[in-house]
py3Dmol code that shows the C-alpha trace and the ligand (Angstrom):
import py3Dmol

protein = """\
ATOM      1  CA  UNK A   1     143.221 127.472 170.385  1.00  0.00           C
ATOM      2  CA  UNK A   2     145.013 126.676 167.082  1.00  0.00           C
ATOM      3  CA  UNK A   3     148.710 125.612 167.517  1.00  0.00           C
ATOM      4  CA  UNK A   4     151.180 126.889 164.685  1.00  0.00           C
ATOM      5  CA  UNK A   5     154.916 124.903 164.172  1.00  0.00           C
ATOM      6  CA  UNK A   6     157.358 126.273 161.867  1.00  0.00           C
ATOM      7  CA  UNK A   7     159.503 123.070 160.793  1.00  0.00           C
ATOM      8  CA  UNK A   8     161.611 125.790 159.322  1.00  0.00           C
ATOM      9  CA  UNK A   9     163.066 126.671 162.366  1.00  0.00           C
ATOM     10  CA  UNK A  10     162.111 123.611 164.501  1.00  0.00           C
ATOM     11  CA  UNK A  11     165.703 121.958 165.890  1.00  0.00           C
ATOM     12  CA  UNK A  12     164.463 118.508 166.807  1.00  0.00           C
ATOM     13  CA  UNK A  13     165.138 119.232 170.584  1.00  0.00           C
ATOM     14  CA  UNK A  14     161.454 116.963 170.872  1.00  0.00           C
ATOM     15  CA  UNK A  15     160.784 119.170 173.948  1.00  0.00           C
ATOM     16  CA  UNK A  16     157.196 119.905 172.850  1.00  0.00           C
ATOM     17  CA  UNK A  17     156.568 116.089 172.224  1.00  0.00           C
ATOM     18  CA  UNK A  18     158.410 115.020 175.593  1.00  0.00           C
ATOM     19  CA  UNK A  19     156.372 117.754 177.572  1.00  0.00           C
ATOM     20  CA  UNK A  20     152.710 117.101 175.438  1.00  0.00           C
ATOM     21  CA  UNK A  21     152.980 113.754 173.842  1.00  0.00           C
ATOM     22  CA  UNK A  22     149.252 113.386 172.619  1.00  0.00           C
ATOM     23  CA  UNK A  23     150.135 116.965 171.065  1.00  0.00           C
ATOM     24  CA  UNK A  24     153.206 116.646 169.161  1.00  0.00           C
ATOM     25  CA  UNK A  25     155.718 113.767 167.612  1.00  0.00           C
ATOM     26  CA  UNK A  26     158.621 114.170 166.051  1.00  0.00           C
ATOM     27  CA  UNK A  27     159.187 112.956 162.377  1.00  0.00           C
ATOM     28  CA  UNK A  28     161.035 110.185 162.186  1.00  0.00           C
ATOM     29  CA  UNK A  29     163.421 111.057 159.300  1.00  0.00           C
ATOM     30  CA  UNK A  30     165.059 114.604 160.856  1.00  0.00           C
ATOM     31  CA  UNK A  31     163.329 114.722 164.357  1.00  0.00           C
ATOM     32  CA  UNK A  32     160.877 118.054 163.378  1.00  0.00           C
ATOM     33  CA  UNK A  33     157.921 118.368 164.821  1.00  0.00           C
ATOM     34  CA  UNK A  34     154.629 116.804 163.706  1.00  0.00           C
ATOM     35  CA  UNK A  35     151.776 118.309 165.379  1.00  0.00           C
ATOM     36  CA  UNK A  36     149.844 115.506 166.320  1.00  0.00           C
ATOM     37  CA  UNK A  37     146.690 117.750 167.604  1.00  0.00           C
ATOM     38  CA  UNK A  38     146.589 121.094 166.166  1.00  0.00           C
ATOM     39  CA  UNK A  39     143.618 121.914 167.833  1.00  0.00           C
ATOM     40  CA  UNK A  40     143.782 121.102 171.570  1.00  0.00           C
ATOM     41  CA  UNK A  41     141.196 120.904 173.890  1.00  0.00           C
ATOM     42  CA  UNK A  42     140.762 123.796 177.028  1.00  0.00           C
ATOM     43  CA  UNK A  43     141.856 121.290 179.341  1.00  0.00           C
ATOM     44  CA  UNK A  44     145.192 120.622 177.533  1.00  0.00           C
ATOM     45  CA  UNK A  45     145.684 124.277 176.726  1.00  0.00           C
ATOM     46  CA  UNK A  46     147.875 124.951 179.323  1.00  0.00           C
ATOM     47  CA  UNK A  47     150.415 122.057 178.700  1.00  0.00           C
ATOM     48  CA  UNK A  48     150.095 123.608 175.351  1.00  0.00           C
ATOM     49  CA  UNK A  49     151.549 126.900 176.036  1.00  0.00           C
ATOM     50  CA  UNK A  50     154.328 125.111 178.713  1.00  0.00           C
ATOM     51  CA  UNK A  51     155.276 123.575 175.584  1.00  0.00           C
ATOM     52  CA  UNK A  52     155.295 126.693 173.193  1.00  0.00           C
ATOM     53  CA  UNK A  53     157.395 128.302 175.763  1.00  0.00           C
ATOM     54  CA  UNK A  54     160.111 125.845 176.383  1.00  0.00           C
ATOM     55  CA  UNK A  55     160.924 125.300 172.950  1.00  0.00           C
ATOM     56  CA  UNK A  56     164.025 126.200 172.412  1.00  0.00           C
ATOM     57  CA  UNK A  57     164.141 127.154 168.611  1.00  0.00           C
ATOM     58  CA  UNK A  58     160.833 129.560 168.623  1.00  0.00           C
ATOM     59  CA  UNK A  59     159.191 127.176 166.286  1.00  0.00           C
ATOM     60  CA  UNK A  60     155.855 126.882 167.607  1.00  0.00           C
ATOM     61  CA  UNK A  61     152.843 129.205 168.543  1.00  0.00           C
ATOM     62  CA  UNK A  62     149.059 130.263 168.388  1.00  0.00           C
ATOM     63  CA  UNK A  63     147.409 130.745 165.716  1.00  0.00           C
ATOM     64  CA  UNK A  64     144.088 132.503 165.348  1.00  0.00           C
ATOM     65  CA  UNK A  65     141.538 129.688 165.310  1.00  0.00           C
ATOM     66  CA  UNK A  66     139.591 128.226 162.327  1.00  0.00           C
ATOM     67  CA  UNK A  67     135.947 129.341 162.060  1.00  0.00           C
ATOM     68  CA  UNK A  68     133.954 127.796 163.935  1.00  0.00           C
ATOM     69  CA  UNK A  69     136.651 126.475 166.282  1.00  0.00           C
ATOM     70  CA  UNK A  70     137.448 127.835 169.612  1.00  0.00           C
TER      71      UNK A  70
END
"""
ligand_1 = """\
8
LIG
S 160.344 121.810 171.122
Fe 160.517 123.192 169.360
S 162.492 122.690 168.448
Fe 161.924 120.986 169.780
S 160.859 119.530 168.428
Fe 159.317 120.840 169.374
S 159.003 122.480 167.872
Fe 160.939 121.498 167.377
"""
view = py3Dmol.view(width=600, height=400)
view.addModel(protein, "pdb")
view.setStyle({"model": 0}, {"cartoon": {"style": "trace"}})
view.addModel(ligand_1, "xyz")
view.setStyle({"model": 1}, {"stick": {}})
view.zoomTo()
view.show()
Protein backbone atom coordinates (compact mmCIF):
# COMPACT_ATOMS: atom_id res chain seq x y z
CA UNK A 1 0.00 0.00 0.00
CA UNK A 2 1.38 3.38 -1.19
CA UNK A 3 -0.64 6.43 0.07
CA UNK A 4 -0.97 9.43 -2.52
CA UNK A 5 -1.98 13.30 -1.05
CA UNK A 6 -2.66 15.97 -3.41
CA UNK A 7 -1.76 19.28 -1.34
CA UNK A 8 -3.41 20.81 -4.32
CA UNK A 9 -6.65 20.10 -3.23
CA UNK A 10 -5.96 19.25 0.47
CA UNK A 11 -8.24 21.92 2.75
CA UNK A 12 -6.41 21.60 6.05
CA UNK A 13 -9.56 19.95 7.67
CA UNK A 14 -6.41 17.63 9.54
CA UNK A 15 -9.00 14.79 9.50
CA UNK A 16 -6.47 12.28 8.13
CA UNK A 17 -3.87 13.36 10.85
CA UNK A 18 -6.62 13.43 13.74
CA UNK A 19 -7.93 9.90 12.58
CA UNK A 20 -4.03 8.32 11.74
CA UNK A 21 -1.59 10.45 13.55
CA UNK A 22 1.63 8.25 13.00
CA UNK A 23 0.37 8.57 9.22
CA UNK A 24 -0.15 12.09 8.50
CA UNK A 25 0.67 15.82 10.04
CA UNK A 26 -0.30 18.79 8.92
CA UNK A 27 2.26 21.53 7.81
CA UNK A 28 2.57 24.01 10.03
CA UNK A 29 2.53 27.09 7.74
CA UNK A 30 -1.15 26.42 5.81
CA UNK A 31 -2.36 23.21 7.67
CA UNK A 32 -1.84 20.68 4.30
CA UNK A 33 -1.10 17.49 4.76
CA UNK A 34 2.36 15.98 5.27
CA UNK A 35 2.32 12.36 4.90
CA UNK A 36 4.24 11.27 7.66
CA UNK A 37 4.28 7.37 6.45
CA UNK A 38 3.66 6.94 2.89
CA UNK A 39 4.03 3.46 3.07
CA UNK A 40 1.95 1.93 5.90
CA UNK A 41 2.15 -1.25 7.30
CA UNK A 42 -0.95 -4.16 6.74
CA UNK A 43 -1.88 -3.66 10.16
CA UNK A 44 -2.45 0.13 9.79
CA UNK A 45 -3.99 -0.27 6.36
CA UNK A 46 -7.29 -0.09 7.40
CA UNK A 47 -7.06 3.19 9.49
CA UNK A 48 -5.49 4.15 6.28
CA UNK A 49 -8.38 3.87 4.05
CA UNK A 50 -10.92 5.28 7.16
CA UNK A 51 -8.78 8.14 6.64
CA UNK A 52 -8.77 8.37 2.72
CA UNK A 53 -12.44 8.18 2.97
CA UNK A 54 -13.32 10.81 5.44
CA UNK A 55 -11.38 13.41 3.93
CA UNK A 56 -13.36 15.84 3.00
CA UNK A 57 -11.48 17.58 0.03
CA UNK A 58 -10.62 14.16 -2.05
CA UNK A 59 -7.00 14.85 -1.52
CA UNK A 60 -5.67 11.63 -0.64
CA UNK A 61 -5.53 8.00 -2.11
CA UNK A 62 -3.63 4.73 -3.21
CA UNK A 63 -1.16 4.65 -5.21
CA UNK A 64 0.26 1.63 -6.98
CA UNK A 65 3.18 0.55 -4.80
CA UNK A 66 6.95 1.03 -5.41
CA UNK A 67 8.81 -2.08 -6.61
CA UNK A 68 9.58 -4.12 -4.35
CA UNK A 69 7.08 -2.76 -1.81
CA UNK A 70 3.84 -4.29 -0.96
S1 LIG B 1 -8.21 15.03 5.69
FE1 LIG B 1 -7.86 15.63 3.55
S2 LIG B 1 -8.25 17.82 3.51
FE2 LIG B 1 -7.93 17.25 5.65
S3 LIG B 1 -5.73 17.58 6.01
FE3 LIG B 1 -6.01 15.44 5.43
S4 LIG B 1 -5.65 15.43 3.22
FE4 LIG B 1 -6.05 17.54 3.80
Amino acid sequence: MRIAADTTRCIGAGTCAFTSPEIFDQNEQDGTVVLLRPEPSDAQADTVRRAIHNCPSGALSLAAPTEGTT
